[in-house]
N, CA, C and O atoms as a GROMACS GRO file, in nm:
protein
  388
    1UNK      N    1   0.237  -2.931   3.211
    1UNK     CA    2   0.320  -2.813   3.196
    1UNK      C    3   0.463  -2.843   3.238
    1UNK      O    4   0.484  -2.911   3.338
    2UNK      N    5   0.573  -2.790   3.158
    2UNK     CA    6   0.695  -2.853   3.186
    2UNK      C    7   0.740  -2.713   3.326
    2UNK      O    8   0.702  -2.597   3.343
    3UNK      N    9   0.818  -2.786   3.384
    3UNK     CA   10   0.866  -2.746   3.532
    3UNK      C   11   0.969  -2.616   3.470
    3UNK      O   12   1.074  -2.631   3.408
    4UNK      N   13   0.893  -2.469   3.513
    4UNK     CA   14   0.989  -2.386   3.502
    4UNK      C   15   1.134  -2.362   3.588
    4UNK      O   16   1.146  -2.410   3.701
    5UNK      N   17   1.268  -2.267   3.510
    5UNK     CA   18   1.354  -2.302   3.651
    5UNK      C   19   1.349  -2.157   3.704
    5UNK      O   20   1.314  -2.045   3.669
    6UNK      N   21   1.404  -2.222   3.810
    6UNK     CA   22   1.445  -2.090   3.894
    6UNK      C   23   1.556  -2.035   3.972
    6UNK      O   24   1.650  -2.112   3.989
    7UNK      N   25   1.564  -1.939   4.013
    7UNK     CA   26   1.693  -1.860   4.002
    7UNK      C   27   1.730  -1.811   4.156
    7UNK      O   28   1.649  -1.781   4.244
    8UNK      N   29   1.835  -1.812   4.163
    8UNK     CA   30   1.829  -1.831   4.357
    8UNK      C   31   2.026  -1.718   4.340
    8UNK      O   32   2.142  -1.739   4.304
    9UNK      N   33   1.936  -1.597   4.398
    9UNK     CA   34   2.063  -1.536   4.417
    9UNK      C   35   2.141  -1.448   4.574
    9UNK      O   36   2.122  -1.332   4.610
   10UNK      N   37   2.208  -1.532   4.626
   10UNK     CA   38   2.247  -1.522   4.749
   10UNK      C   39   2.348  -1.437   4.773
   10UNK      O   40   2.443  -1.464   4.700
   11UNK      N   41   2.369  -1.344   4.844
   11UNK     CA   42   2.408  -1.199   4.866
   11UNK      C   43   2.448  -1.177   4.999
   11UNK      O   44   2.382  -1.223   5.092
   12UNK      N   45   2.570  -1.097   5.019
   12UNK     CA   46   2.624  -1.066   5.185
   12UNK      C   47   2.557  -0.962   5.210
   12UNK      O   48   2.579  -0.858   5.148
   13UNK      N   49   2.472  -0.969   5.295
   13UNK     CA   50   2.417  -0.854   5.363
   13UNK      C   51   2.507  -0.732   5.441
   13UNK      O   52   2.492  -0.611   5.457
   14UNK      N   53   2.624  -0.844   5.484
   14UNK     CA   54   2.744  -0.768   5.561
   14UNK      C   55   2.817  -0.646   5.491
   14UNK      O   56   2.857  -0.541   5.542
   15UNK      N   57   2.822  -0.698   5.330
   15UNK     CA   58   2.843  -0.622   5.258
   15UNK      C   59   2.758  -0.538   5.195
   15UNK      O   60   2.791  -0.502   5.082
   16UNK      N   61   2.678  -0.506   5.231
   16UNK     CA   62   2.538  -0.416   5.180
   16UNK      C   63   2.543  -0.471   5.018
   16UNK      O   64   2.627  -0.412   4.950
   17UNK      N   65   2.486  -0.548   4.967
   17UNK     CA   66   2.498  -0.601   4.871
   17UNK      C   67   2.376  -0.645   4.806
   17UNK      O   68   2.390  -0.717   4.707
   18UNK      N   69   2.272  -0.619   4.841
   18UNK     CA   70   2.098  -0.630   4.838
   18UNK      C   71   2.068  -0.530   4.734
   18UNK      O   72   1.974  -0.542   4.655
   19UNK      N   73   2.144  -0.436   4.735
   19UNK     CA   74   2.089  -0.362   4.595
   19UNK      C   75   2.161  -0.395   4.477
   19UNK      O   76   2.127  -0.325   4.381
   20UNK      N   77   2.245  -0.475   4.455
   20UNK     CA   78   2.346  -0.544   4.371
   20UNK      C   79   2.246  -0.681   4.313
   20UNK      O   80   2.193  -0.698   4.204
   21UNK      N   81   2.248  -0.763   4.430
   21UNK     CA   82   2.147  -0.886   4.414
   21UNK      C   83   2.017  -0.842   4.330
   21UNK      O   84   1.984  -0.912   4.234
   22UNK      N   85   1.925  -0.700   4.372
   22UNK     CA   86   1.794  -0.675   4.328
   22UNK      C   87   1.804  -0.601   4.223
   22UNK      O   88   1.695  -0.582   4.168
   23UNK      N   89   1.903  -0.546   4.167
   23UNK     CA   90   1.908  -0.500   4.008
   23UNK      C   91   1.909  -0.646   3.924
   23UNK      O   92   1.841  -0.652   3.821
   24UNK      N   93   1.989  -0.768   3.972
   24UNK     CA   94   2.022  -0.870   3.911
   24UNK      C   95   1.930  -0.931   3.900
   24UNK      O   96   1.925  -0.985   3.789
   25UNK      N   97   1.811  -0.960   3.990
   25UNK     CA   98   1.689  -0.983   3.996
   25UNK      C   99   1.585  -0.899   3.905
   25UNK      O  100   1.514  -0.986   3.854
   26UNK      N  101   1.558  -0.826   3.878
   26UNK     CA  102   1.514  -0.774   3.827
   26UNK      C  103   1.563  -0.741   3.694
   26UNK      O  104   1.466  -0.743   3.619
   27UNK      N  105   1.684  -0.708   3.623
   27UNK     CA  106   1.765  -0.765   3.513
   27UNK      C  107   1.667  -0.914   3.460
   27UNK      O  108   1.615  -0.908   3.349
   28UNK      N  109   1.653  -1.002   3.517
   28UNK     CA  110   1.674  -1.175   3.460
   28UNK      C  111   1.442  -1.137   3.493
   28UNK      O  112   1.348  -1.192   3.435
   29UNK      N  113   1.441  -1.078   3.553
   29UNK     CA  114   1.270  -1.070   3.564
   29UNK      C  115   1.245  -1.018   3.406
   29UNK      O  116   1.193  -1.084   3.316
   30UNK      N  117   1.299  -0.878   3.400
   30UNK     CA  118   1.272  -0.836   3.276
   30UNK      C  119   1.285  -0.874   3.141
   30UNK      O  120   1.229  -0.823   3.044
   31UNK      N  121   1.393  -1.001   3.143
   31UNK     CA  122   1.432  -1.063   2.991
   31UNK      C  123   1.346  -1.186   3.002
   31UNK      O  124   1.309  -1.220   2.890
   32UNK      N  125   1.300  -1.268   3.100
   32UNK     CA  126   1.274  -1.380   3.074
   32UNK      C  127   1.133  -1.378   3.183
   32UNK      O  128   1.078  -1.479   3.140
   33UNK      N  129   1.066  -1.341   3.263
   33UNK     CA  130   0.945  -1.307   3.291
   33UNK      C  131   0.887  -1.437   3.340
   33UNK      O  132   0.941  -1.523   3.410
   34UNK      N  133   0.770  -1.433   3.292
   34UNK     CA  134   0.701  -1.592   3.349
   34UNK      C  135   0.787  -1.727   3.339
   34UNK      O  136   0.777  -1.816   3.424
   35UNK      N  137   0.872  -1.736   3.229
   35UNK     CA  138   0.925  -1.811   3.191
   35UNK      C  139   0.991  -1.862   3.292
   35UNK      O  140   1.026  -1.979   3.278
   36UNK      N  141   1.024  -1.798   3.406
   36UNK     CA  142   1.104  -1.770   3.537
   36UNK      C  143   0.992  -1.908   3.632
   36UNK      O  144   0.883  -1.874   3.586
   37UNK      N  145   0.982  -1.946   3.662
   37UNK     CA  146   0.925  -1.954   3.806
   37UNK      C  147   0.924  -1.880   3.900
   37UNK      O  148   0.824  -1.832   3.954
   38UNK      N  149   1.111  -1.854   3.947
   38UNK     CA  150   1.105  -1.760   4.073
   38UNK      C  151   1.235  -1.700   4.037
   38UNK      O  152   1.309  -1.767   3.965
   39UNK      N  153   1.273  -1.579   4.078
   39UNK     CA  154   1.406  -1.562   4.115
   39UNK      C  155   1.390  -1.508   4.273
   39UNK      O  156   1.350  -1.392   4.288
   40UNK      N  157   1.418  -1.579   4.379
   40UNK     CA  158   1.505  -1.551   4.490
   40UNK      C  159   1.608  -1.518   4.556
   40UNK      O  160   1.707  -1.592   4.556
   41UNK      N  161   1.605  -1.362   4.650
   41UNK     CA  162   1.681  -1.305   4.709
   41UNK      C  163   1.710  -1.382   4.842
   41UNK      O  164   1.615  -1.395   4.920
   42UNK      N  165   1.857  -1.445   4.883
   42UNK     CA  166   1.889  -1.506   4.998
   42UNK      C  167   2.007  -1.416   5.048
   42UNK      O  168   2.115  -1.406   4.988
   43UNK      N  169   1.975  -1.357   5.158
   43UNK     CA  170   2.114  -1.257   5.233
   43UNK      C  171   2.195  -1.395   5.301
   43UNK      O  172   2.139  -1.497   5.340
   44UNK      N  173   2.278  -1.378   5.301
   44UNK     CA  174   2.391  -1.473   5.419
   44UNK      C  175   2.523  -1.330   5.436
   44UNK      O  176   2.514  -1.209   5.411
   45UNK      N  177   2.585  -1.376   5.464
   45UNK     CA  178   2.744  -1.318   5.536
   45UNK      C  179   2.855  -1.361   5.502
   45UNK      O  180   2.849  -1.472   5.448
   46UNK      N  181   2.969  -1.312   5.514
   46UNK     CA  182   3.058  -1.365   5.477
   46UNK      C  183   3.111  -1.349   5.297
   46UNK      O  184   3.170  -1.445   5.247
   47UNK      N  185   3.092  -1.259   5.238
   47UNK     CA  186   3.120  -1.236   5.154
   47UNK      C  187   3.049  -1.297   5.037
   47UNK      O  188   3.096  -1.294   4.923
   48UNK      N  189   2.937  -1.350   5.068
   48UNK     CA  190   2.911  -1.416   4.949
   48UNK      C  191   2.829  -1.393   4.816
   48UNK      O  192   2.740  -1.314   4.849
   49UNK      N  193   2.817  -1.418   4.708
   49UNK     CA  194   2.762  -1.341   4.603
   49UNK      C  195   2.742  -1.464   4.494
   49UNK      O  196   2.831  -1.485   4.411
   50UNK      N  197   2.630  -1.537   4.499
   50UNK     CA  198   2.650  -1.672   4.408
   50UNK      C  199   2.526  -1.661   4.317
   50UNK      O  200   2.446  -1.590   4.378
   51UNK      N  201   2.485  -1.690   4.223
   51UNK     CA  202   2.371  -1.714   4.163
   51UNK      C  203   2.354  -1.845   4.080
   51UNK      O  204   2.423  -1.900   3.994
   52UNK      N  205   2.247  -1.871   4.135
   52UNK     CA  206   2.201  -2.075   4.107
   52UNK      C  207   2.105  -2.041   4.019
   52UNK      O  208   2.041  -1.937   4.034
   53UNK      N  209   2.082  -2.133   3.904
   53UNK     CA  210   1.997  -2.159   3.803
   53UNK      C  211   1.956  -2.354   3.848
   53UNK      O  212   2.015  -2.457   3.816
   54UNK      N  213   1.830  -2.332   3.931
   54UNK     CA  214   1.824  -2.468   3.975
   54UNK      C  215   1.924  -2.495   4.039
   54UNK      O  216   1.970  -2.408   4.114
   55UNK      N  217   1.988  -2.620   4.029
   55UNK     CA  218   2.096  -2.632   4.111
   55UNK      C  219   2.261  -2.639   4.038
   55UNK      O  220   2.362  -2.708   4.050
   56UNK      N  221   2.214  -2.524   3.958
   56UNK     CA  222   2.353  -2.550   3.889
   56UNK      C  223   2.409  -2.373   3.899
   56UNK      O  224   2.334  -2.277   3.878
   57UNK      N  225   2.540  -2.365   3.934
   57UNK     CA  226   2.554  -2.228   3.947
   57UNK      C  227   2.657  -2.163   3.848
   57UNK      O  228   2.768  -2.189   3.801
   58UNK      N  229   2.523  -2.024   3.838
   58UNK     CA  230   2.576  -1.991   3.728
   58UNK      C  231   2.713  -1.891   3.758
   58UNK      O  232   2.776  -1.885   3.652
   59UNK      N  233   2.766  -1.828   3.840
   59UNK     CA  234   2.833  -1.738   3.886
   59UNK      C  235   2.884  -1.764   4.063
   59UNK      O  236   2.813  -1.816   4.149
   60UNK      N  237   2.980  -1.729   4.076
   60UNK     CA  238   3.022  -1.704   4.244
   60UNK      C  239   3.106  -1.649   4.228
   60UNK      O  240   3.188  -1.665   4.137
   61UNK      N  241   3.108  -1.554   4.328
   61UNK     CA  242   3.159  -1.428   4.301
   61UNK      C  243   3.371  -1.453   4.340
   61UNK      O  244   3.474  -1.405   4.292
   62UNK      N  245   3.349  -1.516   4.409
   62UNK     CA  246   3.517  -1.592   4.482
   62UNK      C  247   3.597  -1.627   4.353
   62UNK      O  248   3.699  -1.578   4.306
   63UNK      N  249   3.490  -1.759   4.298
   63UNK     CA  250   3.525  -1.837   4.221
   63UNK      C  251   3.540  -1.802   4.048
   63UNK      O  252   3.606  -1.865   3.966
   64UNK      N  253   3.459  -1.684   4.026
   64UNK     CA  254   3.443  -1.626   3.896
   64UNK      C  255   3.512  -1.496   3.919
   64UNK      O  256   3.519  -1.445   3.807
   65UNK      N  257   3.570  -1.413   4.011
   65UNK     CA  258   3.642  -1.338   4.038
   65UNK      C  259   3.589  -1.182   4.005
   65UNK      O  260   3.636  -1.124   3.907
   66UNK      N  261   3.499  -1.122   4.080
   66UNK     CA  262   3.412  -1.029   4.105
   66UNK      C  263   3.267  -1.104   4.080
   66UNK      O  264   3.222  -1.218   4.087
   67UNK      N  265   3.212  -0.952   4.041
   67UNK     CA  266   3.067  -0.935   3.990
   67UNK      C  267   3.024  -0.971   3.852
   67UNK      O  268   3.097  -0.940   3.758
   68UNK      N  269   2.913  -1.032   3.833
   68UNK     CA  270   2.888  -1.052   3.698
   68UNK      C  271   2.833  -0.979   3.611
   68UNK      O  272   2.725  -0.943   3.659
   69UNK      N  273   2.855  -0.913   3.455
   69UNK     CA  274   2.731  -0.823   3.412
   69UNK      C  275   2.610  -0.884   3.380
   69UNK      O  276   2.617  -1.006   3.369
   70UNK      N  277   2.490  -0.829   3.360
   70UNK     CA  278   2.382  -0.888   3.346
   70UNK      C  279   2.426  -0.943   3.214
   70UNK      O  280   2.434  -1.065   3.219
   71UNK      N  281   2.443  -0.914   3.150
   71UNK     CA  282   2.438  -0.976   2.994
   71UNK      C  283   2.476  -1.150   3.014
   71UNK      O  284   2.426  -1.255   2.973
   72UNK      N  285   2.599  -1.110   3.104
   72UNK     CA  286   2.679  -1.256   3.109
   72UNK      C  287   2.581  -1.406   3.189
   72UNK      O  288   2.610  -1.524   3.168
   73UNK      N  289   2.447  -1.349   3.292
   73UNK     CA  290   2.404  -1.443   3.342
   73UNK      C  291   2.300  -1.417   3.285
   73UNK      O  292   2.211  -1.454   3.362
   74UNK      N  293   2.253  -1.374   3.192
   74UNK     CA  294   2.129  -1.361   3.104
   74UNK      C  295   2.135  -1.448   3.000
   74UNK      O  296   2.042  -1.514   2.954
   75UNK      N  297   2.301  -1.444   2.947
   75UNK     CA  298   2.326  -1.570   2.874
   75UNK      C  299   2.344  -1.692   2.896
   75UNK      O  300   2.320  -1.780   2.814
   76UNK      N  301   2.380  -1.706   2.986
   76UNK     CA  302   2.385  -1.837   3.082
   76UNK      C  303   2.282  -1.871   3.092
   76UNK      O  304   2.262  -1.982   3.041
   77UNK      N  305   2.189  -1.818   3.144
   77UNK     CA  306   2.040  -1.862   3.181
   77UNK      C  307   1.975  -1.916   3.042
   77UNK      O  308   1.926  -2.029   3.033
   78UNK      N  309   1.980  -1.831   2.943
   78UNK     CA  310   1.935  -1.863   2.821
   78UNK      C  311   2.014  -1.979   2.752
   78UNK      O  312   1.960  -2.065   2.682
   79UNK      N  313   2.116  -1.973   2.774
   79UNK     CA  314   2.206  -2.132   2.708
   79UNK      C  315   2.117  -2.230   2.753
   79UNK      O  316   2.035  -2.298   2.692
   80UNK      N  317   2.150  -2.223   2.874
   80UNK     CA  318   2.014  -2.363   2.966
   80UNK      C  319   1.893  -2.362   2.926
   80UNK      O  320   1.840  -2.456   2.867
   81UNK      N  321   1.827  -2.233   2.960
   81UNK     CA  322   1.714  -2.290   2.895
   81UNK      C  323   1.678  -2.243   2.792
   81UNK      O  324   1.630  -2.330   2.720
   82UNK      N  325   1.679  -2.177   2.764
   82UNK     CA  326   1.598  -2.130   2.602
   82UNK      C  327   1.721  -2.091   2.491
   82UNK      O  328   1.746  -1.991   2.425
   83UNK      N  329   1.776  -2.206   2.505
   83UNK     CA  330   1.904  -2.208   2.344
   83UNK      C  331   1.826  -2.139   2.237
   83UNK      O  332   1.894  -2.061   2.172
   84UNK      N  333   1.688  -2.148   2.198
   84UNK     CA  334   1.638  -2.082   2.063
   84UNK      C  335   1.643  -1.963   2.082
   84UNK      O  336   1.681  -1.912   1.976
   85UNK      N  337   1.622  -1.867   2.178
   85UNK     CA  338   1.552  -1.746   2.223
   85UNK      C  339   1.679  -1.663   2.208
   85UNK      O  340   1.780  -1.692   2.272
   86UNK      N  341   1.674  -1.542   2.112
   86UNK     CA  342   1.745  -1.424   2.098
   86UNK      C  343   1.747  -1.340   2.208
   86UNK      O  344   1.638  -1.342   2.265
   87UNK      N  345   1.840  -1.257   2.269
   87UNK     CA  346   1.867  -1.179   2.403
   87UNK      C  347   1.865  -1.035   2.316
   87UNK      O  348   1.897  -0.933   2.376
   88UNK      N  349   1.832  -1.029   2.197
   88UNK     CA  350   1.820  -0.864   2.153
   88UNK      C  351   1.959  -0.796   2.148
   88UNK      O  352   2.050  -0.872   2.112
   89UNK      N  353   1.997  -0.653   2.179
   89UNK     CA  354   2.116  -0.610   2.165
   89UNK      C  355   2.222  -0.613   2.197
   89UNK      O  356   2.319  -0.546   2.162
   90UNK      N  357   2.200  -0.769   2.333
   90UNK     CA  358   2.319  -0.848   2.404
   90UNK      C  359   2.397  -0.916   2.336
   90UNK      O  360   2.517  -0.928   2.360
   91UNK      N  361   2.321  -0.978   2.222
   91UNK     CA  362   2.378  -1.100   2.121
   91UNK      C  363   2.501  -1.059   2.102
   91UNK      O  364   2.584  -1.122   2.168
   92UNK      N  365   2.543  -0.973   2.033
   92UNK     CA  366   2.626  -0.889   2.002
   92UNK      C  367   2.747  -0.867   2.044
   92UNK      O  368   2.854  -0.859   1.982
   93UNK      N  369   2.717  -0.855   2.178
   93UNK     CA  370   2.846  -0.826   2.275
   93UNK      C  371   2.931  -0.944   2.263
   93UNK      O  372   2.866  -1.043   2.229
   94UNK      N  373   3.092  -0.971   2.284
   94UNK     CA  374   3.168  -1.046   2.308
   94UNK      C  375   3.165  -1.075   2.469
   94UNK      O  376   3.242  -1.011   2.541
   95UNK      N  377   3.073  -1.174   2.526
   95UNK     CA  378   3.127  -1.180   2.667
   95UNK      C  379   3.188  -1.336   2.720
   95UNK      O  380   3.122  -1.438   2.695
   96UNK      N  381   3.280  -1.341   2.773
   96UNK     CA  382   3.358  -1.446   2.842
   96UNK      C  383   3.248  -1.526   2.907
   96UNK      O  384   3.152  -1.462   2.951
   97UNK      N  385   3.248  -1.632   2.917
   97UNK     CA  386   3.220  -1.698   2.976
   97UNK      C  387   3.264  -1.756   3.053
   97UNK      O  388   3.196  -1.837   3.116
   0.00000   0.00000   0.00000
C-alpha cells in the first residue's frame, strides 16, 4: 500500500486560534478523507499558523501574509497528491497561489 500523506496544522493557542485550525481540519477531512492518513492539530504560541503537507509547507501564516481559504490548501494538497482528482465547484475559482 503506497504511504498516505499527512497534514500537520499548527496554531497559536495564545491567539485562540483552535477553531480556525479545526474548520481547516475538517475542510481537508471532508474533500480528501481516507486518502488522508492524518490531519493533526499542534497548538504552540507566538503567533503561529502553518500548515505542512508531509514535510513540505503548504501555507504560514507570516510568510503567506494572513489566513488561507480552504479552497487554496485544498488545492495545494491536491496538486501534490492527487493531480488527477477534480475539487468540484472549487475548480472554478481563480485562486493565487
Amino acid at each position: 500500500m503506497e504511504k498516505r500523506p499527512t497534514v500537520t496544522i499548527k496554531y497559536c493557542s495564545q491567539c485562540n486560534w483552535l477553531l480556525r485550525a479545526a474548520w481547516m481540519a475538517q475542510e481537508l477531512l471532508n474533500s480528501f478523507s481516507t486518502d488522508l492518513a492524518s490531519v493533526t492539530l499542534m497548538p504552540g504560541t507566538g503567533g503561529i499558523y502553518e500548515i505542512t503537507l508531509d514535510d513540505h509547507i503548504l501555507w504560514e501564516r507570516k510568510r503567506d501574509g494572513g489566513f488561507p481559504d480552504a479552497a487554496q490548501i485544498k488545492q495545494r494538497v491536491r496538486d501534490i497528491c492527487f493531480p488527477e482528482r477534480s475539487l468540484g465547484h472549487i475548480e472554478g475559482k481563480k485562486i493565487d497561489k
